[in-house]
KOLGU-4560 file (N, C-alpha, C; in nm, 3 decimals, padded with zeros to 5 digits):
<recs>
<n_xx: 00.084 n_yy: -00.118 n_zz: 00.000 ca_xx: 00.000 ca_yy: 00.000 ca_zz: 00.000 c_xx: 00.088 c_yy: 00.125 c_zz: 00.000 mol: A seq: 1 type: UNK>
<n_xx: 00.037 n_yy: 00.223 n_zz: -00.058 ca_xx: 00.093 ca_yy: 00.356 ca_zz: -00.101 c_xx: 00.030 c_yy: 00.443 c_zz: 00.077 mol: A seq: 2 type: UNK>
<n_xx: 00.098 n_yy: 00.590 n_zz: 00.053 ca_xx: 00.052 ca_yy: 00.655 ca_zz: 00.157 c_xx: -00.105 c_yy: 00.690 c_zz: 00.119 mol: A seq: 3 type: UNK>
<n_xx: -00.101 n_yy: 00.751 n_zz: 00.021 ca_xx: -00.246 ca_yy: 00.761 ca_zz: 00.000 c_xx: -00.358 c_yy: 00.652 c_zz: 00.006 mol: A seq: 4 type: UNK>
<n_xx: -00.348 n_yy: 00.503 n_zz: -00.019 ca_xx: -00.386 ca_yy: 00.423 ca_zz: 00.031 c_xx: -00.409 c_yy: 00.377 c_zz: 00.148 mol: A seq: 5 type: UNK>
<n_xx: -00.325 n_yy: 00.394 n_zz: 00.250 ca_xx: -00.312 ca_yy: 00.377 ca_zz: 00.412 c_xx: -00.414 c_yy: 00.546 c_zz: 00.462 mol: A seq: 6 type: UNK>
<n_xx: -00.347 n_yy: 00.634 n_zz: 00.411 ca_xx: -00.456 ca_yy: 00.737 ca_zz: 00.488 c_xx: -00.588 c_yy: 00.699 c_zz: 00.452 mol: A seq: 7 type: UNK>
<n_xx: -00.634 n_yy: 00.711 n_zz: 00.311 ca_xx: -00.762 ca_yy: 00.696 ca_zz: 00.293 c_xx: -00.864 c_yy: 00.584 c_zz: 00.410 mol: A seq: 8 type: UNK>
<n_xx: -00.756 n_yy: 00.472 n_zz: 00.420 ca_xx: -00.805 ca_yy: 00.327 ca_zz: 00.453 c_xx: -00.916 c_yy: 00.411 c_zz: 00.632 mol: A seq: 9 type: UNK>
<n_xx: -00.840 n_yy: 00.505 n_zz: 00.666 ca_xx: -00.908 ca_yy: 00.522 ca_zz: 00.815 c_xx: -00.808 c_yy: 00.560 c_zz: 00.903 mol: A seq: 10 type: UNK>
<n_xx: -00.854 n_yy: 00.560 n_zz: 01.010 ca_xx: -00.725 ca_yy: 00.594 ca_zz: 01.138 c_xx: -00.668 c_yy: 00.497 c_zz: 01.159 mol: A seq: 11 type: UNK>
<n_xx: -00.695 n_yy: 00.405 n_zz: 01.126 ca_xx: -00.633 ca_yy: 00.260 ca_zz: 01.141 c_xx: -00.468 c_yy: 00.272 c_zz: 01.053 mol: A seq: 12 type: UNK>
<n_xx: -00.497 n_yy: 00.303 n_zz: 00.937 ca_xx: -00.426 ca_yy: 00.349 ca_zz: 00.819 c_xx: -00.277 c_yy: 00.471 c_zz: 00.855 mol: A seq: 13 type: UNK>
<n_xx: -00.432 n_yy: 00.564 n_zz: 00.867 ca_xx: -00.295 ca_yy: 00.668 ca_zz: 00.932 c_xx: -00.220 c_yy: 00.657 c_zz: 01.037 mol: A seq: 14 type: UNK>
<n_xx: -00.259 n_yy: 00.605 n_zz: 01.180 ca_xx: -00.175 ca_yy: 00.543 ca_zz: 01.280 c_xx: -00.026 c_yy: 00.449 c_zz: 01.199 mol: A seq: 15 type: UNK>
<n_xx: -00.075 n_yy: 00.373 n_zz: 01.121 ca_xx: -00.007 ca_yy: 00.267 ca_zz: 01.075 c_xx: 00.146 c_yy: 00.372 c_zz: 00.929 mol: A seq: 16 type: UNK>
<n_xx: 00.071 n_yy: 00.434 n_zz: 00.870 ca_xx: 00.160 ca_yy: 00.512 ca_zz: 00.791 c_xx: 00.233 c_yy: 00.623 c_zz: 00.876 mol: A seq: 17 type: UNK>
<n_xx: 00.221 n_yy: 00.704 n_zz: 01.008 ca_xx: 00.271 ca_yy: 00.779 ca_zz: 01.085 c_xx: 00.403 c_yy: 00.644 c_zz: 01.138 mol: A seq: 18 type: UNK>
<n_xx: 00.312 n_yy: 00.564 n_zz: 01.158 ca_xx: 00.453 ca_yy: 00.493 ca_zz: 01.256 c_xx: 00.521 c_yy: 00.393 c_zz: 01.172 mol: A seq: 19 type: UNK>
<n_xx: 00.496 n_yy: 00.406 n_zz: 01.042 ca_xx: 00.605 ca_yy: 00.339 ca_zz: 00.969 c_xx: 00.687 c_yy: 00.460 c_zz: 00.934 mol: A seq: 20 type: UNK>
<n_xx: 00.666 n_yy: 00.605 n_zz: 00.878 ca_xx: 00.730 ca_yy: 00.691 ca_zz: 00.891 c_xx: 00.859 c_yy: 00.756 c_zz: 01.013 mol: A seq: 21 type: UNK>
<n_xx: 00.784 n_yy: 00.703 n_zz: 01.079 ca_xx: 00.874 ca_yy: 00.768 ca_zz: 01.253 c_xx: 00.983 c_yy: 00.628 c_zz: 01.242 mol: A seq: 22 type: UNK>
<n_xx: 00.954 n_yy: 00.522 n_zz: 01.213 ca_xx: 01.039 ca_yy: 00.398 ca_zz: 01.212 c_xx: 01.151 c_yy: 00.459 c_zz: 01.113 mol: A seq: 23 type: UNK>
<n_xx: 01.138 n_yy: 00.484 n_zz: 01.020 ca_xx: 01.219 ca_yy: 00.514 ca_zz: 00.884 c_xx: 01.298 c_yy: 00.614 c_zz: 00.937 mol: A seq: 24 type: UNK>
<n_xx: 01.211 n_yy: 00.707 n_zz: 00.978 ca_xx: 01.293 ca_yy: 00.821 ca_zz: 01.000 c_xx: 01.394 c_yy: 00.802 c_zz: 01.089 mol: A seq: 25 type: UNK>
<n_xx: 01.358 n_yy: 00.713 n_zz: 01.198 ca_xx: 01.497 ca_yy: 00.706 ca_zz: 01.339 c_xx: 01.611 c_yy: 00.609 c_zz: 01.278 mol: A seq: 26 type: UNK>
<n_xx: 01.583 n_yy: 00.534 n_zz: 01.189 ca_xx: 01.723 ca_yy: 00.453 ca_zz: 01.123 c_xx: 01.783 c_yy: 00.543 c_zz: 01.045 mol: A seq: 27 type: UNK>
<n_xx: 01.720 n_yy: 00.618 n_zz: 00.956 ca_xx: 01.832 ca_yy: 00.700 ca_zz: 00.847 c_xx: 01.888 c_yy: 00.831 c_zz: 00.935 mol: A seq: 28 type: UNK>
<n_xx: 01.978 n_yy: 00.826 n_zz: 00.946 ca_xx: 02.042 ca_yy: 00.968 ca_zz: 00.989 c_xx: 02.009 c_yy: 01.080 c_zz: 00.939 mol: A seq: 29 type: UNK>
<n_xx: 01.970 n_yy: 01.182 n_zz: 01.044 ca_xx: 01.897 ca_yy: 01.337 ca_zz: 01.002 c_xx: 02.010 c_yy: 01.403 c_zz: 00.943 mol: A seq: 30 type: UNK>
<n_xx: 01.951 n_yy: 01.477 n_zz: 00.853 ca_xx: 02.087 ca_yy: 01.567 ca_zz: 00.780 c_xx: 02.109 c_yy: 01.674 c_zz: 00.867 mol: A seq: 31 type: UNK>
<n_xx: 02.052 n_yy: 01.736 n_zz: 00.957 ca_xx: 02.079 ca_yy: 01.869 ca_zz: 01.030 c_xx: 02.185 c_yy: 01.811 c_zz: 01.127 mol: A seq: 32 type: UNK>
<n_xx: 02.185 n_yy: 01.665 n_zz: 01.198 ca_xx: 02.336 ca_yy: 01.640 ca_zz: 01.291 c_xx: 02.397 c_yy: 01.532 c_zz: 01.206 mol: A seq: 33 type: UNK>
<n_xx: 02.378 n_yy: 01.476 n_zz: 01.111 ca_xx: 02.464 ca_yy: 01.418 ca_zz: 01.065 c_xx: 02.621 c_yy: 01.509 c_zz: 01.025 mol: A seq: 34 type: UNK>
<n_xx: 02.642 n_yy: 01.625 n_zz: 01.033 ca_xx: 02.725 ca_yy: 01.698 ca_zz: 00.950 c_xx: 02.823 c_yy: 01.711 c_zz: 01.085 mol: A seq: 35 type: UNK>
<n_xx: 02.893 n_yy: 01.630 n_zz: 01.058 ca_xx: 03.025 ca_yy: 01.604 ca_zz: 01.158 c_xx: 03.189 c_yy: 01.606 c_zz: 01.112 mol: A seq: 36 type: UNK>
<n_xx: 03.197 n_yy: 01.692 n_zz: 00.976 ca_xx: 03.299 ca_yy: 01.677 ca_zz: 00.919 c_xx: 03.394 c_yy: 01.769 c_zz: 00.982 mol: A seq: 37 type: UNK>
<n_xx: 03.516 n_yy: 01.734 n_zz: 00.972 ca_xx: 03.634 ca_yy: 01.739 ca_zz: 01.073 c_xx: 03.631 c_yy: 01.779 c_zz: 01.220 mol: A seq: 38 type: UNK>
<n_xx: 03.534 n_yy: 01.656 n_zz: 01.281 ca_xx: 03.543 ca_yy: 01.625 ca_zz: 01.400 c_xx: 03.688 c_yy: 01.544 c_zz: 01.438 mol: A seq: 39 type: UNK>
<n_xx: 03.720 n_yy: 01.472 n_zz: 01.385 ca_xx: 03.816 ca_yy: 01.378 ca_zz: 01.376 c_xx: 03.989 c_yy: 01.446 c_zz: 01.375 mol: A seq: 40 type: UNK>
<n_xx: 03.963 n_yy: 01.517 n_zz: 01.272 ca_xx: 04.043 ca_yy: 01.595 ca_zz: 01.269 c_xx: 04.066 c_yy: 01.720 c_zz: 01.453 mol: A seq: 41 type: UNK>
<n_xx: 03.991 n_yy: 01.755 n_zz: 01.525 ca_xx: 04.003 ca_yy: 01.849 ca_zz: 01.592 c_xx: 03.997 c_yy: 01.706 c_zz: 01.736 mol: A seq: 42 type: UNK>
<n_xx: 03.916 n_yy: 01.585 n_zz: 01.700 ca_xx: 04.015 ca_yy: 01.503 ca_zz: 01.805 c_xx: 04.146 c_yy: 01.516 c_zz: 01.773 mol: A seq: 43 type: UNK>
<n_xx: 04.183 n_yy: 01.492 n_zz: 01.659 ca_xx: 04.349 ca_yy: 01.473 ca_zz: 01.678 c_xx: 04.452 c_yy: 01.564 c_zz: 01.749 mol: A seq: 44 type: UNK>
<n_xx: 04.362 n_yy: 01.657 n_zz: 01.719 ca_xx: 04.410 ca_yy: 01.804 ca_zz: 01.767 c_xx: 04.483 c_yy: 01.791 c_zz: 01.895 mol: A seq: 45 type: UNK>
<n_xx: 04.361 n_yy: 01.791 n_zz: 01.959 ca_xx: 04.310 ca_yy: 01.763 ca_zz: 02.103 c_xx: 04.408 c_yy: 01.660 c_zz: 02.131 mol: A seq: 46 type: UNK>
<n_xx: 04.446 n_yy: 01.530 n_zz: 02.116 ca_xx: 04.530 ca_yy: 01.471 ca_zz: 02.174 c_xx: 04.679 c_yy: 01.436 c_zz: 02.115 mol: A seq: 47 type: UNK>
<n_xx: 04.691 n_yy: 01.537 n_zz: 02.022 ca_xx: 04.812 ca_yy: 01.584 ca_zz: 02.000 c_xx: 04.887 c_yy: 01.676 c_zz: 02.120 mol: A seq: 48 type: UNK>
<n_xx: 04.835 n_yy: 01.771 n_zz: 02.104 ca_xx: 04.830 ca_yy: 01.865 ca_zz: 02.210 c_xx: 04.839 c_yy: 01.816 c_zz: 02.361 mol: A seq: 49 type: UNK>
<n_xx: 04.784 n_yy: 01.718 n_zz: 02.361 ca_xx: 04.774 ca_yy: 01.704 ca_zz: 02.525 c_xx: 04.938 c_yy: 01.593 c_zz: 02.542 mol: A seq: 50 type: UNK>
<n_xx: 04.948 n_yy: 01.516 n_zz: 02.453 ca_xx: 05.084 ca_yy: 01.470 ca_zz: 02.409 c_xx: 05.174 c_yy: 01.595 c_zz: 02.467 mol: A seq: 51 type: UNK>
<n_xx: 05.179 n_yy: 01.700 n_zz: 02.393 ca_xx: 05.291 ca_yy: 01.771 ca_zz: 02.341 c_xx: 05.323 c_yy: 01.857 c_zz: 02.533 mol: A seq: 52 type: UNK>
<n_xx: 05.175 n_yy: 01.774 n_zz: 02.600 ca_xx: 05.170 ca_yy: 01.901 ca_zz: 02.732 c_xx: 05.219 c_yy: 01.803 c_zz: 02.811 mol: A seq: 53 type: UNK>
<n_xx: 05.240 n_yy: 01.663 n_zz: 02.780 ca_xx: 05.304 ca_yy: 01.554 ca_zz: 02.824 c_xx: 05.458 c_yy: 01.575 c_zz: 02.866 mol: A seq: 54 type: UNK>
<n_xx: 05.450 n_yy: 01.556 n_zz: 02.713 ca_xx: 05.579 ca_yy: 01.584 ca_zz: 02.726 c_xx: 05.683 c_yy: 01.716 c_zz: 02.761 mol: A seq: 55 type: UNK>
<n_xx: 05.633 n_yy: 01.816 n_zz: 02.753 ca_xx: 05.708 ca_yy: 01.919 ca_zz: 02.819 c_xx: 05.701 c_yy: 01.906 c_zz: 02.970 mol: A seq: 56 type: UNK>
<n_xx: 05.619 n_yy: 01.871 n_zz: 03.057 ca_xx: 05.614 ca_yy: 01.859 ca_zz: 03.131 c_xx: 05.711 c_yy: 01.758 c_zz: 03.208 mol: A seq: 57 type: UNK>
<n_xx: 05.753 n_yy: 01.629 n_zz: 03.091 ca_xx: 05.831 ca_yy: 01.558 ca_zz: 03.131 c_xx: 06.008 c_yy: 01.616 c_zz: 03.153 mol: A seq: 58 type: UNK>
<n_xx: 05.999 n_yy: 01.670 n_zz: 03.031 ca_xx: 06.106 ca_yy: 01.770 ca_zz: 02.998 c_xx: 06.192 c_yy: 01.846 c_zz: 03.099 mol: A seq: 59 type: UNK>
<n_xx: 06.050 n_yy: 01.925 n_zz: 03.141 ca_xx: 06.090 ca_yy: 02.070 ca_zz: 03.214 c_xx: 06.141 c_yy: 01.976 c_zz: 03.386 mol: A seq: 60 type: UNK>
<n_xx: 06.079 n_yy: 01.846 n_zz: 03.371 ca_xx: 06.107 ca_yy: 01.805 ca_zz: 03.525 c_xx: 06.248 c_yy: 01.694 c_zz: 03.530 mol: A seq: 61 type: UNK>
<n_xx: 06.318 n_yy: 01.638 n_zz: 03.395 ca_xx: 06.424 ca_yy: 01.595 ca_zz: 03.384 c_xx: 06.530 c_yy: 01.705 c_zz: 03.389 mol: A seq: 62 type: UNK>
<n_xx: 06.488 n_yy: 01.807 n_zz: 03.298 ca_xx: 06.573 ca_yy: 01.887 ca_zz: 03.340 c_xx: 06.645 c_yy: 01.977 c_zz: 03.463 mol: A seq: 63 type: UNK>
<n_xx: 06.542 n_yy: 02.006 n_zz: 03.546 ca_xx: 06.550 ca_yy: 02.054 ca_zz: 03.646 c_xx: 06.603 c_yy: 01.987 c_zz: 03.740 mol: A seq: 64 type: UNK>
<n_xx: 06.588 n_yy: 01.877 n_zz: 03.726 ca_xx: 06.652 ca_yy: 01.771 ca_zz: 03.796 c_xx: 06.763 c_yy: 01.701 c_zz: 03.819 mol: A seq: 65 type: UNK>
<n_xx: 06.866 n_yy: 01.723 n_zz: 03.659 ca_xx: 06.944 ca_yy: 01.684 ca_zz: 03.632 c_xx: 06.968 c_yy: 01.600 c_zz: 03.584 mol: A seq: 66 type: UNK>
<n_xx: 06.844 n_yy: 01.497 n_zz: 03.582 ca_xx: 06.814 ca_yy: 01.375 ca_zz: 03.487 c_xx: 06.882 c_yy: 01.377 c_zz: 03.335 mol: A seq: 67 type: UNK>
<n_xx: 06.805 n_yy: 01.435 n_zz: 03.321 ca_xx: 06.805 ca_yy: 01.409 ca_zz: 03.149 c_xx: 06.971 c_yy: 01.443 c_zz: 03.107 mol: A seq: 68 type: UNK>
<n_xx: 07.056 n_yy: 01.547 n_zz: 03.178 ca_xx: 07.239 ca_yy: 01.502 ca_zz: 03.143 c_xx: 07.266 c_yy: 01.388 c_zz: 03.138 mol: A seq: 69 type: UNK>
<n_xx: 07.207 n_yy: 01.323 n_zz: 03.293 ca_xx: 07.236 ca_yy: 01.207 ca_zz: 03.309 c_xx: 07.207 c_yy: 01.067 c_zz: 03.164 mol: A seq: 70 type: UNK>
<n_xx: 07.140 n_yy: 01.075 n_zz: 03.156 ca_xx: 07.029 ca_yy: 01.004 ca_zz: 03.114 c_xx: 07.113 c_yy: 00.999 c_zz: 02.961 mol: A seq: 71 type: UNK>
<n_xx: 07.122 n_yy: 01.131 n_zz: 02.906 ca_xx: 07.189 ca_yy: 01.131 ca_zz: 02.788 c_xx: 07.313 c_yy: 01.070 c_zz: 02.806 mol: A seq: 72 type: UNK>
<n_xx: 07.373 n_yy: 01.110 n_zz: 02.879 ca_xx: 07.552 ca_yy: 01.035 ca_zz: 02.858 c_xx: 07.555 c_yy: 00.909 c_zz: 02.900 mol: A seq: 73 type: UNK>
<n_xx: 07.449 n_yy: 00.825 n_zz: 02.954 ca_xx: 07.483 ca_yy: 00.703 ca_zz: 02.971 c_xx: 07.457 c_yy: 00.639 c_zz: 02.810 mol: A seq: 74 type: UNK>
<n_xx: 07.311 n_yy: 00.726 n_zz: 02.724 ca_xx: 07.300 ca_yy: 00.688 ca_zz: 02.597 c_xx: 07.420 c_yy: 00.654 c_zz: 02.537 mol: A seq: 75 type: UNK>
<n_xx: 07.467 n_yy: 00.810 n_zz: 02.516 ca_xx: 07.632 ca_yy: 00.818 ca_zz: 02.477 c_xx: 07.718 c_yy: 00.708 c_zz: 02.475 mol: A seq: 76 type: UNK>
<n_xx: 07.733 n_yy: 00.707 n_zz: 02.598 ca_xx: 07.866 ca_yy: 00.581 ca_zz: 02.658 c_xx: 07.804 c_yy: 00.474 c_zz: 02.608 mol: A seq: 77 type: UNK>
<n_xx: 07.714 n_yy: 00.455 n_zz: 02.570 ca_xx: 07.662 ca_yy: 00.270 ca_zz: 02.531 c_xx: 07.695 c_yy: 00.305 c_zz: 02.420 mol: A seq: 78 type: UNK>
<n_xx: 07.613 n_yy: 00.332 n_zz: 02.357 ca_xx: 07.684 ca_yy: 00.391 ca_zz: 02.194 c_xx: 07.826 c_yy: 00.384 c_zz: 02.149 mol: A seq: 79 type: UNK>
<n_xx: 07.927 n_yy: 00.466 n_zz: 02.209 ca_xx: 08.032 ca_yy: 00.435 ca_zz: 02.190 c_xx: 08.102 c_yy: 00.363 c_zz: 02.205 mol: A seq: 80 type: UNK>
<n_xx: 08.060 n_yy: 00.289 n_zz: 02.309 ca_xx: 08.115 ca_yy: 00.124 ca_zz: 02.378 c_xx: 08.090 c_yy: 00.045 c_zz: 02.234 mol: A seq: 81 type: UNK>
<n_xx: 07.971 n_yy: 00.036 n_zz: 02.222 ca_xx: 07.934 ca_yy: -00.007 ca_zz: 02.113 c_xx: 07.998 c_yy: -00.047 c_zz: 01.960 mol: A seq: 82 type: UNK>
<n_xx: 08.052 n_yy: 00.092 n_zz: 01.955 ca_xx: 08.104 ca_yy: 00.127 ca_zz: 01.839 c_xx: 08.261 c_yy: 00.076 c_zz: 01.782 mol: A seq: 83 type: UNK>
<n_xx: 08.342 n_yy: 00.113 n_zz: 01.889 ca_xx: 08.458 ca_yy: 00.055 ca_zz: 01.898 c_xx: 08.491 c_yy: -00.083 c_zz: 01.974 mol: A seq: 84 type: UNK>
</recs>
């Protein structure tokens, strides 16, 4: 049956064509929020960034610390052990 067929039929009809409509409608995605383009992109953003707040943070506290001299010249010394 067509819509015009189901309305005509009675309220029986139209109940029945309203809620096959409302069915249809909640599976296909609405075009007014479907439009999500470069969401994805501004996640990346977002946890790029929070990376980058990572790591300075790691940074600023090896350094201060004295770590990270450390840390490097033992690199060093393996390396060169290594080498020769």
């Amino acid at each position: 049956m067509n819509r015009k067929q189901l309305v005509a039929s009675g309220p029986v009809g139209l109940r029945l064509w309203v809620a096959t409509e409302s069915l249809l409608r909640t599976r296909t995605p609405s075009r007014r929020c479907g439009d999500d383009r470069g969401q994805a992109t501004a996640e990346y953003a977002l946890v790029v960034l929070g990376a980058a707040t990572v790591a300075m943070l790691l940074i600023a506290w090896a350094t201060s610390t004295g770590k990270m001299s450390t840390l490097l010249n033992k690199v060093i010394d393996s390396i060169s052990r290594r080498i020769t």
